[in-house]
MITOR-631811 format. One record per residue: residue in one letter; x, y, z of N, C-alpha, C in turn. Coordinates in pm, whole numbers, plus 50000, padded with zeros to 5 digits. Last residue first. Layout:
// residues N
AXYZXYZXYZ;...
//
This chain:
// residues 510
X614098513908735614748497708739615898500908670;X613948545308971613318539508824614638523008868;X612158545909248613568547409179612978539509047;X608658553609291609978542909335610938551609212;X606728576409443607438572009327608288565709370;X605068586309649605718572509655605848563509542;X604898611809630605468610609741605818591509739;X603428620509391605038614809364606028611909553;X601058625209446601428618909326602778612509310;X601198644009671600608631309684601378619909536;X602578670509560603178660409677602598641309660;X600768675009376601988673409320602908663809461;X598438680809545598688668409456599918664109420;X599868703909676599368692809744599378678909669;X600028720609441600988717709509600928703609613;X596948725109378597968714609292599668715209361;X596188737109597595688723809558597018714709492;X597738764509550597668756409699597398741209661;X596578769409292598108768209309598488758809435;X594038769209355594548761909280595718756909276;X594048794209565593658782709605594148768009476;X594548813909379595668809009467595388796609549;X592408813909200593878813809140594578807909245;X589528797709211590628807109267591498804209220;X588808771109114588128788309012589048795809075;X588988748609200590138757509163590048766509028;X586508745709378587728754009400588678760609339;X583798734509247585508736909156586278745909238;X582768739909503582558724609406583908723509320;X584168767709632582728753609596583628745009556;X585888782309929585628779909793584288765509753;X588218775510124587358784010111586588786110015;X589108743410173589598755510095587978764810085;X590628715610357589758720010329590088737310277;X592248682010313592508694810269591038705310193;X593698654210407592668661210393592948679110368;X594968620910336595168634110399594008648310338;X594798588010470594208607210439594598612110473;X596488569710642597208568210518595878585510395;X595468570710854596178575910846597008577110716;X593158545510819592848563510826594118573310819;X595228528110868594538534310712594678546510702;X595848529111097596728529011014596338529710882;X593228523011279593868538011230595148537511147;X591778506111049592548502611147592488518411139;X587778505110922589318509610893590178507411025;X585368515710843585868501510936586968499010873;X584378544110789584598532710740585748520210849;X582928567510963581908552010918582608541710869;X584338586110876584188582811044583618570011035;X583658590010595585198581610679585068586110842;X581268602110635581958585710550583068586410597;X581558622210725580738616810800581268604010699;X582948640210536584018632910620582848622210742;X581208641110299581798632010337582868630310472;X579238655410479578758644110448579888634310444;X581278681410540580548674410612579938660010573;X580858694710246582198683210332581798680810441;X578738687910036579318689010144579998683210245;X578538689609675579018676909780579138683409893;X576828708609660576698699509603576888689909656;X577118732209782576218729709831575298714009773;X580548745009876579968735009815578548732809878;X581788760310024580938766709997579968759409912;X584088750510128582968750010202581828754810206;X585858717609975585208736709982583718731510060;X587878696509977586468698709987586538711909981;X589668668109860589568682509868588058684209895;X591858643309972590378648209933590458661309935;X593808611209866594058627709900592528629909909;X595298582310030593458592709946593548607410001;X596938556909885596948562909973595508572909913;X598248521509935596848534009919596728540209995;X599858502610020600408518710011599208524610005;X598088478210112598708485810202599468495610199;X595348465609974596578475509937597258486810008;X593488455010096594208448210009596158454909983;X592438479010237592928467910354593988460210234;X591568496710077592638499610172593318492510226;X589938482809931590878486109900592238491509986;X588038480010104588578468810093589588468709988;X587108502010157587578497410244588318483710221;X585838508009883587118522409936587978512210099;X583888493509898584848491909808586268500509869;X582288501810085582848490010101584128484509979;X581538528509963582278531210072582838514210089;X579558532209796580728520709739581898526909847;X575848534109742577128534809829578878529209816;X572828536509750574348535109675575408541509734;X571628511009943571878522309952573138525109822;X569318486809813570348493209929571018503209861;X567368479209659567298478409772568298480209858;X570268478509413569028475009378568418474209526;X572448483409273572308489609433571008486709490;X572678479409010573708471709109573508476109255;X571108501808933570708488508930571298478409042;X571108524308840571568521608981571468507009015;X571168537808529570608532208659571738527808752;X569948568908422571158563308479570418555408586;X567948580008125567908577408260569238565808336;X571008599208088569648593408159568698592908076;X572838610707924572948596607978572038590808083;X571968633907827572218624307712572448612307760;X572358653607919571748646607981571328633107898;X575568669107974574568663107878573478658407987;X578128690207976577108683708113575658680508044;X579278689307719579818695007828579368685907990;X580138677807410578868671007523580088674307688;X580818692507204581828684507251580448685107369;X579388677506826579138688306959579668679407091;X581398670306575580368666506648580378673506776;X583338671606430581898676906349580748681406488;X586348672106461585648665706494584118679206494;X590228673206536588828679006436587628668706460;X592828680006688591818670306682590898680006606;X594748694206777594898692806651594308682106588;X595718706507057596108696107025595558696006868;X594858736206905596508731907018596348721306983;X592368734706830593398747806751594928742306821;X590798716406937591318720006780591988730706734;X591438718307174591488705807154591708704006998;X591048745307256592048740607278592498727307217;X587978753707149589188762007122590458752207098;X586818736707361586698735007196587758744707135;X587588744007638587948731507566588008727407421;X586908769807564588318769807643588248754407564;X584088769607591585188775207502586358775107485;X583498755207804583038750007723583858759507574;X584448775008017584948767308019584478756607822;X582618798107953584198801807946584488787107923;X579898787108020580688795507899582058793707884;X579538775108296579848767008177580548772108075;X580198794808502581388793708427581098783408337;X577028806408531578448817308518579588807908452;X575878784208569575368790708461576548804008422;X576518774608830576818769208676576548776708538;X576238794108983576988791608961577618780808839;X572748796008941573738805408914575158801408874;X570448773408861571978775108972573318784308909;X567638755608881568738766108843569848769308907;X566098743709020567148736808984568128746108921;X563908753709287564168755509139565748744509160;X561498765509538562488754909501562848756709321;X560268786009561560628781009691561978770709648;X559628816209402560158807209384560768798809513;X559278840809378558158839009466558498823109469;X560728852309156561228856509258560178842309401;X561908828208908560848834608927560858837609136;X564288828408864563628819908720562258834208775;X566778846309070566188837709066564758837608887;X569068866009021567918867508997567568853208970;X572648855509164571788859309047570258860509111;X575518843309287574238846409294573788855709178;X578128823209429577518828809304575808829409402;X578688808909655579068819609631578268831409512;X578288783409641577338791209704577698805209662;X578588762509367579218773309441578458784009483;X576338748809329577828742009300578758744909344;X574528764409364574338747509475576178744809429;X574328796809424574368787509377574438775909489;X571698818109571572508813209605572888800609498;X569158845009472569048830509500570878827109490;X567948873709572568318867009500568078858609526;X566378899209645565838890209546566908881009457;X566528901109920567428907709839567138907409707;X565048883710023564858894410094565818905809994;X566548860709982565058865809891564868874609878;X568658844310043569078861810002567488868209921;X567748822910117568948828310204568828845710197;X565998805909939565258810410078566468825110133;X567298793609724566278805609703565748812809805;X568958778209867569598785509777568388797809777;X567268764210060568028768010125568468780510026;X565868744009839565488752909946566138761609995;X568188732109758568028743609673566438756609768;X569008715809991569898725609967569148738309894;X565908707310216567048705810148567568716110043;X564708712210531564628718610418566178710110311;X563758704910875563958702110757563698708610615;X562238720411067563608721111059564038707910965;X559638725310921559438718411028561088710511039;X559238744310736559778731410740559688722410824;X558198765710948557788758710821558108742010761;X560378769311104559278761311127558188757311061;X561648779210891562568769710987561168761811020;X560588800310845560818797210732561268781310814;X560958818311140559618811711028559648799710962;X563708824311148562608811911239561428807411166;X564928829010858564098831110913563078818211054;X568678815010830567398820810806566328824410868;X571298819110942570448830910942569068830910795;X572248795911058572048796610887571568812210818;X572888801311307573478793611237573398795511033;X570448810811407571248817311446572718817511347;X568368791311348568198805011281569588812911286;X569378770311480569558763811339569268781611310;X568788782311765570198781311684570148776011573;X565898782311747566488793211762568218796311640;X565368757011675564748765311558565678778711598;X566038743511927566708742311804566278756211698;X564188757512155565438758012125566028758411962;X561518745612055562218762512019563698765312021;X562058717912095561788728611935561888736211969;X562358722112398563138721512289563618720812134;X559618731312418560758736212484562018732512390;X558448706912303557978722412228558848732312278;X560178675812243559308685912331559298701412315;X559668652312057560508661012104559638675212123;X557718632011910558468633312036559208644512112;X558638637611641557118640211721557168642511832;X562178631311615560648636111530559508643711619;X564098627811724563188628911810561628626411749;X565758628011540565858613111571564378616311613;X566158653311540565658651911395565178637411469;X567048664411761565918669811745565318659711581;X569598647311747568508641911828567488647611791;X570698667211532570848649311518569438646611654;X570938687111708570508689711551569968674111555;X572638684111883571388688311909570008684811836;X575708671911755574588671411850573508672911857;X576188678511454576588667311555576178661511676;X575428708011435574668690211367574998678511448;X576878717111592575568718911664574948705211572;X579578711911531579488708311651578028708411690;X579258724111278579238710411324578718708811406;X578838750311348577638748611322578218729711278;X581848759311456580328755911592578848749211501;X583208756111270582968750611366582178747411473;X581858774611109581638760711039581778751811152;X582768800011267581338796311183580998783011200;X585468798111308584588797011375583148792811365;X585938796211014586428785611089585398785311194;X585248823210923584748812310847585218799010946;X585288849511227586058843311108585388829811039;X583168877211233583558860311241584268856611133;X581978898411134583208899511114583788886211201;X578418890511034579248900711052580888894711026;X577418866310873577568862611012578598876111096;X576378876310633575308873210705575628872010873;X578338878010422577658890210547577168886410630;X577968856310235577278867110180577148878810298;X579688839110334580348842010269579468852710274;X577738827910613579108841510631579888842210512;X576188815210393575668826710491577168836010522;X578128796010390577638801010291577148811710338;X578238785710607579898790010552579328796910451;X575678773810701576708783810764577388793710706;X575528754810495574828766110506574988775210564;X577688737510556577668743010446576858756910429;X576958727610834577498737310819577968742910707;X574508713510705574078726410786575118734010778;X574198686210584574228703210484574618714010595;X574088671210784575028672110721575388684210635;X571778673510903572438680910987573828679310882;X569858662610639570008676410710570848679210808;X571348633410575571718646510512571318662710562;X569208619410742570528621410773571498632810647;X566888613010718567108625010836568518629210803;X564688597810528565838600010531566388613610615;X561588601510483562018595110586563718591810636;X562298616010180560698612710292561948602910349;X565278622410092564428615610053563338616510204;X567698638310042567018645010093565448635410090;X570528627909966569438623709918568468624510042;X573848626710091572568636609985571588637209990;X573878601810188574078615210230573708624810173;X573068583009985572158585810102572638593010166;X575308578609830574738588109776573538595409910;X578528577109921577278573809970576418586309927;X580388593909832581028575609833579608571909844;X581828620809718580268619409752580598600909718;X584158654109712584018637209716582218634409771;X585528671409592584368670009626583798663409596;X588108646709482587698664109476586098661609495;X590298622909594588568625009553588668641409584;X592198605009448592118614609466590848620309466;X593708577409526592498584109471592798597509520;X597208554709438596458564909518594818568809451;X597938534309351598678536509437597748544009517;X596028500109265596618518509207597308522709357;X596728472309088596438481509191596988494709174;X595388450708884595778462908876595438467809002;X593888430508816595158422408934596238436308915;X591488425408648592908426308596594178423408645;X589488424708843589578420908714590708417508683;X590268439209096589448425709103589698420108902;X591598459609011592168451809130591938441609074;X589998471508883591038475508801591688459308907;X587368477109070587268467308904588288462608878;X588618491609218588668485509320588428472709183;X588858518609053589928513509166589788496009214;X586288518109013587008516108895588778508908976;X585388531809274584128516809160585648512409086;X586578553109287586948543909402586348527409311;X585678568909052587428563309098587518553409189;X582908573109140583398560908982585038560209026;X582788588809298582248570609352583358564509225;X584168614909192584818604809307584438589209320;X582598615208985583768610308956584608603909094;X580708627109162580038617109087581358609409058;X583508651009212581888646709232581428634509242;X586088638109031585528651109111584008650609141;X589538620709035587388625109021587008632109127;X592078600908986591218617109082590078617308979;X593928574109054592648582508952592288592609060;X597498568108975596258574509022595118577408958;X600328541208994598848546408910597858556609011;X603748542108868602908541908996601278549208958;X604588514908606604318530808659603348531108755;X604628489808521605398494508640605678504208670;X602688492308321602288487808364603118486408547;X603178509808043602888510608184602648501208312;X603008500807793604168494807870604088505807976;X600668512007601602228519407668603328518607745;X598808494207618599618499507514600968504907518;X598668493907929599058480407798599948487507679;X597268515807958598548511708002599268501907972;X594988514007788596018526007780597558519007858;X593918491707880594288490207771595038498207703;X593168501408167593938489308158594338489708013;X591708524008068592848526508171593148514608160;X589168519207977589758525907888591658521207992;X588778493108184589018488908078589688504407970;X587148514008341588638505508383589348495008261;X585518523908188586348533608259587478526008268;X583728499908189584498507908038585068515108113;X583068494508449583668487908368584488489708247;X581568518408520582838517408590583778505608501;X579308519208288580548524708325581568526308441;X578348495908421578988497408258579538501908242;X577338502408723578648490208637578898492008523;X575728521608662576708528208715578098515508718;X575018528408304574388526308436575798525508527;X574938536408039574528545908109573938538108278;X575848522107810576988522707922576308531508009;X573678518807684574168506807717575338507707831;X571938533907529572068534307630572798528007726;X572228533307239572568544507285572758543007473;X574028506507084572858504607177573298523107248;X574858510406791575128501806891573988508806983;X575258521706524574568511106528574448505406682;X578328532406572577018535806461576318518406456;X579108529106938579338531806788578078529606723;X578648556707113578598541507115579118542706963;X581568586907223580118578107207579978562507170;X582998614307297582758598107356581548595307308;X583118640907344583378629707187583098621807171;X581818645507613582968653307531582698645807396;X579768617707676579998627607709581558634307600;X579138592407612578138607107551578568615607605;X581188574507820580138575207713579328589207681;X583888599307994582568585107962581788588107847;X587058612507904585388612507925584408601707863;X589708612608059588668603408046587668610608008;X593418625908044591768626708090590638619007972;X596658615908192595138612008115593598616308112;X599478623708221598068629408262597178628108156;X602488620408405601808622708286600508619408318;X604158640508635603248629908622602458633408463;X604778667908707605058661708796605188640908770;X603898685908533605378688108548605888673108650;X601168680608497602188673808417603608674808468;X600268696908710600638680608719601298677508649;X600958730808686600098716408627600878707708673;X601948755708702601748745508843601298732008800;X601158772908450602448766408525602798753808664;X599578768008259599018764508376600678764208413;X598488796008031599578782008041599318781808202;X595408798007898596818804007942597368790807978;X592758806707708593258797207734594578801807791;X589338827707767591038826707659591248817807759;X586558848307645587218839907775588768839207687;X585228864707491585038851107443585878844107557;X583498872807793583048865707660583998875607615;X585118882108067583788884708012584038869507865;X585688865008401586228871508267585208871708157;X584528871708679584658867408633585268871708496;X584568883508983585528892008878585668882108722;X582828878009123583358887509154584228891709060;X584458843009125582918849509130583578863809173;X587338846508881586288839108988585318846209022;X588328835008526588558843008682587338835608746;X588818823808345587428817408353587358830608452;X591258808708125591138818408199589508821808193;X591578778208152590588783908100591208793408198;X594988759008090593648758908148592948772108086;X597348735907984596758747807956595458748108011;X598428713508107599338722008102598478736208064;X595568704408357596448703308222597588712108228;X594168702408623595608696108542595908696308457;X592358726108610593538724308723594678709908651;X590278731208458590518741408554591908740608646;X590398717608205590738727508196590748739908342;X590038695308370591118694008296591378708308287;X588088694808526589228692308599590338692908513;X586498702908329586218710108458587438706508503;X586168682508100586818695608104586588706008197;X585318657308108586568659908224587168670908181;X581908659308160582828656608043583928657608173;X578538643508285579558654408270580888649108186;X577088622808346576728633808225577978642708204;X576318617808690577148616008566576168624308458;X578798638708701577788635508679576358629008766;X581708637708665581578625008759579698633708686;X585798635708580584478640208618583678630308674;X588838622808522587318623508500586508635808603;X592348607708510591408619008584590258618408497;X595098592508601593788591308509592808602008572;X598688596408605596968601008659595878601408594;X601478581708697600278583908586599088587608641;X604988587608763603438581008803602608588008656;X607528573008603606968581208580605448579808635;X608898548008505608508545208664607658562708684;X609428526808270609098541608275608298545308436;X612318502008291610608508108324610508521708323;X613768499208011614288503908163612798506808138;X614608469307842614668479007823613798486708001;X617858455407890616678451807869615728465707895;X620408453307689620258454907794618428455907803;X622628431607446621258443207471620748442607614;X625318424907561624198420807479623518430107517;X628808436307432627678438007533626278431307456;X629878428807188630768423807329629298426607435;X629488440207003629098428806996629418422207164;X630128472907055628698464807062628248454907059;X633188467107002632048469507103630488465807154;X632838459106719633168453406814633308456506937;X631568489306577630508470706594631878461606717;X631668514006805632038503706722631518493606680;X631058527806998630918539106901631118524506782;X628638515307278629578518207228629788524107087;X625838517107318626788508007379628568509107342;X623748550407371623888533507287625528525507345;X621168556507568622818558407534623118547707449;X617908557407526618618551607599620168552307523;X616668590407466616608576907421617448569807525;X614708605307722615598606407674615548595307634;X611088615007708611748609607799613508605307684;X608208636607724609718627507664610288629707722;X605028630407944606758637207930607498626807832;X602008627307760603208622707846604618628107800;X598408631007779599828641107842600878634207871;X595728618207669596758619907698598078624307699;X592518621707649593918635607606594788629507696;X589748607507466590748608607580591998618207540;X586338589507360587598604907382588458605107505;X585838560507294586128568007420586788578207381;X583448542907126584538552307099584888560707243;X582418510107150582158524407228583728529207200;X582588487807059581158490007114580758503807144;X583548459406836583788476806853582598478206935;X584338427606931583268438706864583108448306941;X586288398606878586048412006933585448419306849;X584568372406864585668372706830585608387406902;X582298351606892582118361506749583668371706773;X582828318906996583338331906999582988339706861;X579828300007115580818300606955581238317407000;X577518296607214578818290407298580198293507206;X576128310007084575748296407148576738287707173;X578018336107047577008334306993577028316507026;X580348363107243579888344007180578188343307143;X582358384407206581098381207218581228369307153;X584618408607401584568393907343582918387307368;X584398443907321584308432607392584088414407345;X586728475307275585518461507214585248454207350;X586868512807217586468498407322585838485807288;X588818532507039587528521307040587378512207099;X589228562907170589658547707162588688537107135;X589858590206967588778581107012589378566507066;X592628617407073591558612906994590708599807070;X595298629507117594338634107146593098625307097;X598598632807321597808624907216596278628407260;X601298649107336599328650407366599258639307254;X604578653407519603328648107386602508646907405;X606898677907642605988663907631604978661707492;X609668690007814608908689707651607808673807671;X609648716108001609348701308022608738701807873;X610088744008035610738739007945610718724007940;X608268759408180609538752808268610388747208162;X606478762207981606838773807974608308769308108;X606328728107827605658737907899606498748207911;X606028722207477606748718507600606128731907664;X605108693407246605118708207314605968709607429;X603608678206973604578680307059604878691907112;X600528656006934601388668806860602488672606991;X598588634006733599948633906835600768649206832;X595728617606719596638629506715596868630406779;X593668588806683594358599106744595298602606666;X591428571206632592078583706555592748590606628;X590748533806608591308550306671591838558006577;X588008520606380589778522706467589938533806547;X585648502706265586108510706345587598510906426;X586428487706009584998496906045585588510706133;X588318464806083588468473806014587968493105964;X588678451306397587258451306290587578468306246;X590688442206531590198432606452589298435806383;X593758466406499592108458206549591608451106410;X596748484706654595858470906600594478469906639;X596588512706568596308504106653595788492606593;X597968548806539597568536506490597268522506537;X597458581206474598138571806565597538556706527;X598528603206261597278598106353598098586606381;X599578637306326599908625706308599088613906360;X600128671906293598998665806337599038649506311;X603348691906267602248680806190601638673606293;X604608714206469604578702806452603618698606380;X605478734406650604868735206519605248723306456;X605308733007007605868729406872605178729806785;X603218753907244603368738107158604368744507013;X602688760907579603028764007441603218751307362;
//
């Protein structure tokens, strides 16, 4: 709920008159009765430019949209009721706001941070319901009682072209669309937020979800190396550190036994595996990537027609698709294969974001497509939920179309990965080692056909870690995709978890 309060723009020093921030400040308190403040609007990002060795001084480059969430906090008691009292004590110095902080995003890239905002940390989220009972058109906004805020004030990010975020009038459209520019402006919105706000002895988190996971760990590790900013914790929601777990590429083996038990868990969501429980499932169809699966793929050519049948048997047994269809492939197929192949026979097709969802495939006779039910069910709700909320609650106005999942930021390069793998698992390790509280919550679903949890926990078996790291994860798997916290009770489950992580190593305030 929110105070009836005036819309108030916020104000900031800068050196180039042209362009400033606009934020709006409006005051509320949650339905626990925690009263806090939204600030809502553009931050204008500069950078220091020299012309033949000569400083051109700071220049505006990029408006960042951001919603920050912070608890009021009581004034400080004053010293006595008298001036000769008060002369007797000198001013006391003023007390750190030791309150943790959570920078949160998305990931793409292209995408905005109204998936994680409006599905699980704000104070107000999207009533969206879940596959099976979704909520029709126009959708509606409710109070998140479980939100983070209660716990931690709460920043959400969206990168260049995405939500509001853009370059400025005249500036280069493409310029933050590679994967250093923006980890750089990311860590720069978050070093200059916490400046502003005399944060700087508040305990720090970033959570990202997808694509947002690499960029938290990229930005984590910038925030270190640049600035001499360490964060306490990441939070990766269907996490992806190494893109070559994905990337179904000619001569790349190693993402097919990784998808498999996704394909499992997906199959026994739709029937497929009768009255097995989902554990059992997923468990044995590791245990078969992990083995069998992995040599028959190493084997290629080599591997003997006795034991192609084998495999083809149990990869059929496992995924319940067609032996055929298996040896077609020649037991390689990647995910959206998999989506249109599962339920044909039915005429559907399986989402990639959330297996769960299904629909009438573009065109039935269809082997491969990009379509994907499950996005196509909750962009609506959600993309209403944020434009609704941002101008009718917080009390931002703005002409301009809020850029949900654009493509407005490719072509995205990779540049910095130039002949090797993208990967920033060496970052995630040399954060751990620098910074001996870091700590890394992860969430996965197992219905995810985007990130599968399999891939990543195959990255942290890989990272060259003491076990006193590794022990510093904690892991947390949920019946559910990509956005888990489309379930009501799975959300509640999640954000209880965070709510632990976030404040399990709050210090005493100074």
């Amino acid at each position: 709920m929110s105070d009836a309060s005036p819309a108030s723009p916020a104000s900031a020093p800068t050196s180039d008159p042209v362009f400033s921030d606009d934020f709006v400040t409006r005051s509320h308190r949650t339905i626990s009765g925690l009263r806090y403040t939204s600030s809502t609007g553009r931050m204008v990002l500069r950078a220091e430019e020299t012309t033949e060795g000569k400083t051109d001084g700071f220049k505006a480059k990029a408006e960042v949209f951001l919603i920050a969430y912070t608890a009021d906090t009581e004034e400080a008691p004053t010293t006595g009721q008298g001036a000769k009292s008060r002369a007797r004590k000198p001013a006391s110095p003023p007390v750190a706001n030791r309150r943790p902080i959570v920078f949160a995003f998305n990931g793409g890239p292209g995408s905005a941070s109204l998936w994680l905002h409006m599905g699980l940390l704000g104070p107000r989220i999207v009533d969206s319901g879940d596959v099976g009972a979704m909520t029709p058109a126009p959708y509606g906004v409710v109070d998140n009682p479980e939100s983070l805020l209660e716990h931690s004030d709460v920043v959400m990010i969206d990168p260049v072209n995405t939500g509001f975020s853009r370059v400025i009038e005249g500036g280069s459209a493409d310029e933050f669309h590679s994967f250093t520019a923006d980890r750089d402006l990311i860590a720069e919105v978050i070093r200059l937020w916490v400046t502003r706000n005399q944060r700087w002895l508040s305990p720090k988190y970033l959570i990202g979800e997808s694509y947002g996971t690499m960029r938290a760990v990229a930005v984590a590790r910038r925030l270190q190396e640049a600035y001499g900013m360490a964060v306490n914790g990441l939070g990766l929601i269907s996490a992806v550190l190494n893109m070559s777990t994905l990337d179904f590429a000619p001569g790349n083996d190693t993402p097919y036994p990784l998808h498999l038990p996704t394909y499992a868990a997906i199959a026994h969501y739709h029937g497929r595996h009768g009255n097995r429980p989902l554990h059992e499932i997923v468990r044995d169809a590791e245990d078969y990537a992990a083995g069998d699966y992995v040599v028959a793929l190493h084997l290629g050519n080599r591997i003997s027609k006795r034991r192609y049948d084998s495999v083809v048997k149990h990869l059929a047994e496992l995924t319940t698709l067609s032996e055929a269809f298996i040896r077609r492939t020649n037991l390689r197929w990647d995910y959206m294969e998999f989506a249109t192949e599962l339920l044909r026979d039915s005429g559907l097709m399986v989402g990639r974001i959330d297996g769960r969802f299904t629909a009438a495939p573009p065109r039935l006779q269809q082997s491969h497509t990009w379509d994907d039910p499950s996005m196509r069910a909750i962009t609506g709700p959600y993309a209403a939920a944020i434009n609704h909320y941002v101008r009718a609650e917080l009390g931002y106005e703005s002409d301009l179309p809020y850029e949900v999942l654009t493509a407005r930021v490719h072509p995205w390069s990779f540049d910095t990965f130039e002949g090797k793998p993208i990967d920033v698992t060496e970052d995630l390790q040399r954060l751990l080692i620098d910074i001996p509280e870091l700590r890394v919550h992860v969430d996965y679903g197992y219905h995810d056909g985007a990130t599968p949890h399999f891939a990543a926990e195959y990255v942290w078996a890989h990272l060259q870690l003491p076990p006193s790291a590794h022990a510093r994860f904690t892991h947390h798997h949920h019946a559910a995709g990509h956005m888990m916290y489309l379930n009501e009770q799975i959300r509640k489950t999640q954000l209880a978890a965070l709510a632990t992580f976030v404040t399990a190593g709050t210090p005493a305030s100074l």
